[in-house]
N, C-alpha and C positions, 0 to 999 in steps of 0.2 A: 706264629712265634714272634716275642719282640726280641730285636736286638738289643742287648746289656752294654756290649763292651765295646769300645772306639777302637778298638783293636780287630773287628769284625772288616775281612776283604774287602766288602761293596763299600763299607764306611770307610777305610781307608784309603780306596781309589777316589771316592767320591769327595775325600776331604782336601787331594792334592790341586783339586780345582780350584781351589782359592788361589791358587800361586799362578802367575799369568804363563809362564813357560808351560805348564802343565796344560794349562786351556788354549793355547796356541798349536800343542802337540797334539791334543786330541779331538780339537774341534768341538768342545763342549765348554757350557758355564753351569754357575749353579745360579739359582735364585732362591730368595728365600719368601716366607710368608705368603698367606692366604693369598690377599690381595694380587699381588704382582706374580702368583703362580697361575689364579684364575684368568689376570689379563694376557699372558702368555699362551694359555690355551685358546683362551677365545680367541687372541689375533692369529692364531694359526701356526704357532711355534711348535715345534717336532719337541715332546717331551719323552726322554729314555726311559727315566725311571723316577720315582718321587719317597724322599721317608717323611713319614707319621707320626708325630707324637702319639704314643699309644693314648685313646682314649679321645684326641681330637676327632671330628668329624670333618672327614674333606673325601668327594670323589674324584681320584682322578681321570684320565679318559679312558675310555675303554682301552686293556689291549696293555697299560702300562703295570711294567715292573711294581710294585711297590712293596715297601717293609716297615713295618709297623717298629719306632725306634722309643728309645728311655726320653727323658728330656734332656739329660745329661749328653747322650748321644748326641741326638738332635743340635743343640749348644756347638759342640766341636766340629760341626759344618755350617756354622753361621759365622760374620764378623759383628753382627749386631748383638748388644747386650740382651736383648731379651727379645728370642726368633718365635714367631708367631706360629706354630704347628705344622708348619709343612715346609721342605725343602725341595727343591725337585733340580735335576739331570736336565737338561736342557740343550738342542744342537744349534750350535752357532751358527749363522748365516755366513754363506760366503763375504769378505770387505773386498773382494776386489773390484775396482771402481769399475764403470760399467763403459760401454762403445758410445755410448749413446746417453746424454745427461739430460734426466726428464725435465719438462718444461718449468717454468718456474723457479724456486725460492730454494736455493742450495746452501749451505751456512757452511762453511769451510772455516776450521782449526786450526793453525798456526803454533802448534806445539805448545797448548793445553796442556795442562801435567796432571793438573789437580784434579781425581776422578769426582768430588763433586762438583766443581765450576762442568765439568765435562758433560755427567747427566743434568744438571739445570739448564741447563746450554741445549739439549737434545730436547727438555722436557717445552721448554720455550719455542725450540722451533718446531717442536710439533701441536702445540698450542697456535701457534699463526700463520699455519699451512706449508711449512717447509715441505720440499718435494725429497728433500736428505738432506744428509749430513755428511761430509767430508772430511776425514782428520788426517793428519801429515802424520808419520811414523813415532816422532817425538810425542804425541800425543799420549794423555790416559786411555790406559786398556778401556773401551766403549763396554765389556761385558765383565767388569770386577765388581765384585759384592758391591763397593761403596757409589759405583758408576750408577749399577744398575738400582738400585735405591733411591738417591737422586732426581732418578728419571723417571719415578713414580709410574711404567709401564709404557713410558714412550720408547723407549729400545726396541720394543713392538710394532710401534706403530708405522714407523718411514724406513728405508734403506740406509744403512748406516755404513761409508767405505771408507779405507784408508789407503794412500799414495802417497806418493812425494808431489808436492804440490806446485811447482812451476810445469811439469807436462801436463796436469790433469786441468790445470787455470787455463792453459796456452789451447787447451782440448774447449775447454768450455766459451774460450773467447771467438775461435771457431764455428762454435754452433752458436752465435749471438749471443750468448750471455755477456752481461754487464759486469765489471768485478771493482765493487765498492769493497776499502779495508777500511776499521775504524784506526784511525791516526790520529795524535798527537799535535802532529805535523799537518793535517790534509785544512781541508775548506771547511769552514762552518754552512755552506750552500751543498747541498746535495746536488752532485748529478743527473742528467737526465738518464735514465732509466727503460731501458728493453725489459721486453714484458719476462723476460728470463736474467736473474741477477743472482752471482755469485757473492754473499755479503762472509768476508774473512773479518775471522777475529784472531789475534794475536794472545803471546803465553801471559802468562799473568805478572811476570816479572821483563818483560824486554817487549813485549806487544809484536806487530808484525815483524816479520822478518825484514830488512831493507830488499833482498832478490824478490818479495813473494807481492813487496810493498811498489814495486816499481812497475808491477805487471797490472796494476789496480789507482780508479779513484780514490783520491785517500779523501775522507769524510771523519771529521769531527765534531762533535757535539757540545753545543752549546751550552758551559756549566757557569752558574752566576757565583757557587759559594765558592770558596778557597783550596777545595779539594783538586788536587790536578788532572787525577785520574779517576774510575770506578773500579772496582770488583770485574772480572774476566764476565761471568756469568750476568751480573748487575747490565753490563754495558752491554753485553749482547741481544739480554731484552728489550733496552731499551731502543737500539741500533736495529732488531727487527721489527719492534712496531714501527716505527719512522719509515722505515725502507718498507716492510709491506702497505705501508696505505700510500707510498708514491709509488709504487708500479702499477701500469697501465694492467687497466682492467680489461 
């Protein structure tokens, strides 16, 4: 049977997920299109349920829900103009930060807003071996349609948490982590470096916080044009290639 109407239960439970309160309460997101539904499966993400553009070809995993939908349907569960035949129910991983911060290359948020600075920013550090991702509560929702897009299927790939960030920094300064923030204000010399380093990026409009700014190396980058600043996302890549090829191998 396909479904016709947007007005159908599953589609309208499954459509309140777009709204972050509603994926907060229930512990689900959605995702959309082929691509970033098949990377979800393969990394091992718990999928609920998935709809179908009738007439698409997609398996989902064994065992899963699914409902053959209109494309009009379809549509009313996406925020992209034009959603690629498959939608799918997906269970969010727990963010609470962990006892223990694995070794290596953490990228910590500083109240990020913008959900795609947010997934470029994820997709970047798991592009150059980030061990996670860190974001302080001001942060963008890590699992909203525009986040997870962005991130072109790295929201799969590494742990992704959220805390307030002066206990979880003062946690990590603890286990030797290093905690470089990009500044304004800091050294054009980068510091020496423990082979575990917290690198903070600040919001896109005020950068790091001064509290979160005082617990950290403040390191800034050396720019010859007239620009003062980068892009949140811009600078974080280019803040983690720098920083991953100076930690100790």
């Amino acid at each position: 049977m396909i479904i016709e109407s947007r007005a159908n239960e599953r589609v309208k439970e499954a459509r309140k997920l777009l709204l972050r309160k509603e994926r907060k309460a229930s512990g689900l997101h959605l995702i959309e299109g082929d691509k970033l539904v098949r990377e979800a499966v393969s990394s091992g993400a718990t999928i609920v349920s998935c709809f179908i553009e009738a007439g698409f070809v997609f398996t989902p995993p064994e065992g899963v829900l699914t409902h053959a939908v209109t494309r009009a349907v379809l549509e009313s569960l996406c925020e992209s103009q034009t959603p690629q035949g498959v939608v799918a129910v997906i269970e969010t991983p727990a963010l609470t930060p962990p006892e223990q911060y694995p070794a290596g290359l953490v990228v910590v948020l500083d109240g990020v807003q913008d959900p795609g600075n947010v997934g470029a920013i994820l997709r970047s550090a798991d592009a150059f071996g980030a061990a996670g991702l860190l974001l302080s509560p001001a942060c963008a929702d890590p699992y909203a349609p525009k986040t997870l897009r962005a991130a072109m299927g790295s929201t799969y790939h590494l742990p992704v948490w959220q805390g307030e960030l002066l206990p979880e920094l003062a946690q990590m300064l603890q286990q030797g982590f290093t905690a470089v923030c990009g500044d304004l204000r800091g050294s054009e010399t980068l510091p020496a470096l423990s082979a575990s380093v917290a690198l903070v990026i600040g919001s896109e409009g005020n950068g790091v916080s001064d509290a979160v700014a005082e617990t950290c190396e403040r390191f800034r980058l050396t720019m010859c044009g007239r620009a003062e600043s980068l892009n949140a996302s811009v600078a974080a890549g280019v803040l983690l290639y720098v920083v991953s090829e100076a930690m100790p191998r």
